[in-house]
C-alpha positions in Angstrom: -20.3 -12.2 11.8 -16.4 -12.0 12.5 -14.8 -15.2 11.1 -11.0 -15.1 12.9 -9.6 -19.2 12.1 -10.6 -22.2 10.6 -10.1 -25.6 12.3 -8.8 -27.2 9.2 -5.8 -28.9 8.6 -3.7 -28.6 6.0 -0.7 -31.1 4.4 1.8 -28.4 2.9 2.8 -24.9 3.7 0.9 -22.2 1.7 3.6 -20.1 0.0 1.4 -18.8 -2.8 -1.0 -17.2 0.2 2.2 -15.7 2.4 3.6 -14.3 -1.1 0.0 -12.7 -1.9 -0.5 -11.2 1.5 2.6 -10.0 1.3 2.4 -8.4 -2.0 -0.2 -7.0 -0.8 1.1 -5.1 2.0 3.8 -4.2 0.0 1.2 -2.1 -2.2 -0.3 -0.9 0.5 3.2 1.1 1.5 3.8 1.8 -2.2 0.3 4.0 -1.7 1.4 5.3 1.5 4.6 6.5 0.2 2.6 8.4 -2.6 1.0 10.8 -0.1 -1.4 13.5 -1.9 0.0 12.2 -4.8 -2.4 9.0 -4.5 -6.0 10.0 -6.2 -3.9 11.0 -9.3 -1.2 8.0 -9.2 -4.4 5.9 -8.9 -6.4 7.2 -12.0 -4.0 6.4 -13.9 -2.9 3.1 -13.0 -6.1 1.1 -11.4 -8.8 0.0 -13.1 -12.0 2.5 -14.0 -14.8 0.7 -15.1 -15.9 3.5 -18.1 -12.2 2.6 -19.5 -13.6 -1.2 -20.4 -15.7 0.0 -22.8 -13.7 2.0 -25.2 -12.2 -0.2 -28.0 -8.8 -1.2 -28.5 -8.4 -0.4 -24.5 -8.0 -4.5 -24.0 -4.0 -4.2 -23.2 -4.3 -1.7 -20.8 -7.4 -2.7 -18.9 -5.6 -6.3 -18.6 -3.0 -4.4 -17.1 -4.7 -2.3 -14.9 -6.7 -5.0 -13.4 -4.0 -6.9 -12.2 -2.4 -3.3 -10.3 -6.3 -3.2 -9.3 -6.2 -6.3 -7.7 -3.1 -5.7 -4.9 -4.1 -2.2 -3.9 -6.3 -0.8 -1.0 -8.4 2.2 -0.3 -7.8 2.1 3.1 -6.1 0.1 6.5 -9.5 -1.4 7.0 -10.0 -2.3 3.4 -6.8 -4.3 3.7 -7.2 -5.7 7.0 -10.1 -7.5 6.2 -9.2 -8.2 3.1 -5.8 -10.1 4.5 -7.8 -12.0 7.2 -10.3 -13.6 5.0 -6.9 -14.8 2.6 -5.0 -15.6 5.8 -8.3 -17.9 7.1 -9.3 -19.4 3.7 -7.0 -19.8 1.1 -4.2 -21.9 2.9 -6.7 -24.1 2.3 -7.5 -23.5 -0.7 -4.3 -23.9 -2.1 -3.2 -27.4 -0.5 -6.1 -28.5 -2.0 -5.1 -27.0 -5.5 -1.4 -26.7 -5.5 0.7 -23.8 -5.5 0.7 -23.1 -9.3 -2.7 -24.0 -9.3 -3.9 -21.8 -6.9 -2.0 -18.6 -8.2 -3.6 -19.1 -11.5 -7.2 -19.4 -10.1 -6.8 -16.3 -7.5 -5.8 -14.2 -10.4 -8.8 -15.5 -12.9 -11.2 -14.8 -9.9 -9.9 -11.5 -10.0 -10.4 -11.1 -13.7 -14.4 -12.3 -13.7 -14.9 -10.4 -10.2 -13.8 -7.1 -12.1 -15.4 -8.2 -15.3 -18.5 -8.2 -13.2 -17.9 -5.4 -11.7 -17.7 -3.0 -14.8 -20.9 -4.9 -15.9 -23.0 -3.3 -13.7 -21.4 0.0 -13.4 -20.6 1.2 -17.3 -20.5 4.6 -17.0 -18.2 4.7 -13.4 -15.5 6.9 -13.5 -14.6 5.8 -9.9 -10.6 3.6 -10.0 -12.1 -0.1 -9.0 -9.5 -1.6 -6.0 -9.1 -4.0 -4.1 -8.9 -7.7 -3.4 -12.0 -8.5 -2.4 -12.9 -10.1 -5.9 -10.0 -12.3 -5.9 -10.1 -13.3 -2.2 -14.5 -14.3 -2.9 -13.2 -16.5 -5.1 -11.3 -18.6 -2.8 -14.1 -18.2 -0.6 -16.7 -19.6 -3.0 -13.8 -22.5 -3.6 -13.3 -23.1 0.1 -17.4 -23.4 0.5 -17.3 -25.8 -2.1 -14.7 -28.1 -1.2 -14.8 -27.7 3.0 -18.3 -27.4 3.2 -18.6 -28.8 7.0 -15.0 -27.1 8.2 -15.6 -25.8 11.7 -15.0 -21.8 11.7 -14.1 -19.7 14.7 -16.5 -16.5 14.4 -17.6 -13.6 16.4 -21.3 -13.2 16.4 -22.7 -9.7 17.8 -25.2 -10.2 20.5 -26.4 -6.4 21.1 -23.2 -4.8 22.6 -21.4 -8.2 22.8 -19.4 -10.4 20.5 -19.3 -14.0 21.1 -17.1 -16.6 20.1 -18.6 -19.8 18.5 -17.7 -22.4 15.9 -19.6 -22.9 12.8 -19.8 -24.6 9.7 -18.0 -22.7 6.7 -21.1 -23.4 4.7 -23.3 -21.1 7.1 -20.2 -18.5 7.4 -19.9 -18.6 3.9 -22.8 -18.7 2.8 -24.5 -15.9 5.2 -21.6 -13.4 3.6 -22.6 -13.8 0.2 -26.1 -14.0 0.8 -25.5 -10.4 2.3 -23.4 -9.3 -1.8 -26.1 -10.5 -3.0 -28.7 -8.4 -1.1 -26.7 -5.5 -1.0 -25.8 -5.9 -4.8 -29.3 -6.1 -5.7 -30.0 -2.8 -3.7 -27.4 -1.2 -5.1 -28.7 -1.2 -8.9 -31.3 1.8 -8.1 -28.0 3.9 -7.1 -25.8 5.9 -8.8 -22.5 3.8 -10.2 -19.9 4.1 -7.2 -22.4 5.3 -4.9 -21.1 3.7 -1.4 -17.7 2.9 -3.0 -18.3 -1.1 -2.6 -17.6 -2.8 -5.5 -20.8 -5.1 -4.7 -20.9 -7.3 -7.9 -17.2 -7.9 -8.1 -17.9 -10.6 -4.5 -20.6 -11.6 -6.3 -18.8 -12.7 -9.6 -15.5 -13.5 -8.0 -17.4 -16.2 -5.8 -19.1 -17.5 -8.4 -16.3 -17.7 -10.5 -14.5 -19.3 -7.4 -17.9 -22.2 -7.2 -17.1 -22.6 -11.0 -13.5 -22.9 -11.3 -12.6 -24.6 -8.3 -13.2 -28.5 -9.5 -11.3 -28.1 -13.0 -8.4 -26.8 -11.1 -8.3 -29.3 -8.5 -9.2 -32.3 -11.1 -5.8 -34.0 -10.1 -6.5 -34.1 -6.5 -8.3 -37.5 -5.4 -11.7 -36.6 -3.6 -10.3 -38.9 -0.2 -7.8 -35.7 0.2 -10.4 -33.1 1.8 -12.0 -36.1 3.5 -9.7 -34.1 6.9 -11.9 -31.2 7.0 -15.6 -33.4 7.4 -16.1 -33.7 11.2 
């Protein structure tokens, strides 16, 4: 399934999300502009899982997860990346706040990659991407717009069609597919198919857990919009 909009309004204009996709787009042009220079610039500033482990490395990982967390691997790895944000977090962060909602995308980010270099010790692989971060609003927007309609492509054989379904199916189905494809991943070698399964996995989660202390000062009636 394709999700491409939400039908879910929203009060205030979400300049945290704009300044995120843009940033990273921004990155993305920054590794353009680095040419065959990339795989090296990349090992030494992203985040390699086998790094976590050594001690005294805390400053640096810290660091490097943040860079981690704004670059791609690829157009397709940021396209989908950026539509998911663009779709999900606008809401996400009216229902938070703007300082809010930084905060938690960047803690999402943190527990996704945490999770990540978990189940893959030994990689030697640079760990980029969004895709932790963005789960996290995902798992946030499941929890607090369960019934919001979402426009999705569904394949049909050779065809896509166009319906509207609740973000708790959408949702849900995706990470039901990390977690599948997570737990078939553990009889691989680490980095083996280059998706950072158990980074979705923890960024969700971490999303499903950290949504309802950051939005404590938000009275419940406010997301009462989104139930139809």
């Amino acid at each position: 399934m394709l999700p491409i909009r939400d039908l879910n309004p929203r009060k205030s204009t979400p300049f945290v999300n704009y300044a995120l996709i843009g940033l990273n787009l921004a990155a993305f042009v920054w590794e353009l502009s680095l040419g065959p220079r990339l795989p090296q610039v990349l090992e030494q500033v992203a985040f390699v899982p086998s790094r976590f482990w050594i001690p005294g490395s805390w400053f640096v990982d810290s660091a490097a997860i943040l860079v981690s967390m704004f670059l791609h691997g690829g157009l397709f790895h940021l396209g989908s990346n950026m539509l998911y944000l663009w779709i999900f977090g606008d809401n996400v962060e009216d229902r938070l706040g703007h300082g809010r909602y930084a905060v938690f995308y960047v803690a999402c980010g943190i527990v996704a990659t945490w999770s990540h270099a978990l189940f893959n010790t030994g990689s030697e692989l640079p760990s980029i991407g969004a895709s932790g971060a963005i789960a996290g609003v995902l798992g946030a927007y499941l929890l607090l717009f369960p019934r919001a309609r979402v426009m999705t492509f569904i394949p049909f054989g050779f065809l896509l069609v166009l319906r509207e379904l609740p973000a708790i199916l959408v949702l849900g189905l995706w990470f039901v597919l990390q977690l599948f494809t997570g737990a078939a991943s553990l009889g691989l070698p680490e980095g083996a198919g280059g998706v950072a399964w158990f980074a979705h996995i923890g960024g969700f989660v971490a999303g499903l857990l950290l949504v309802n202390p950051f939005a404590w000062r938000v009275s419940p009636r406010a997301d009462v919009r989104s139930f139809r």
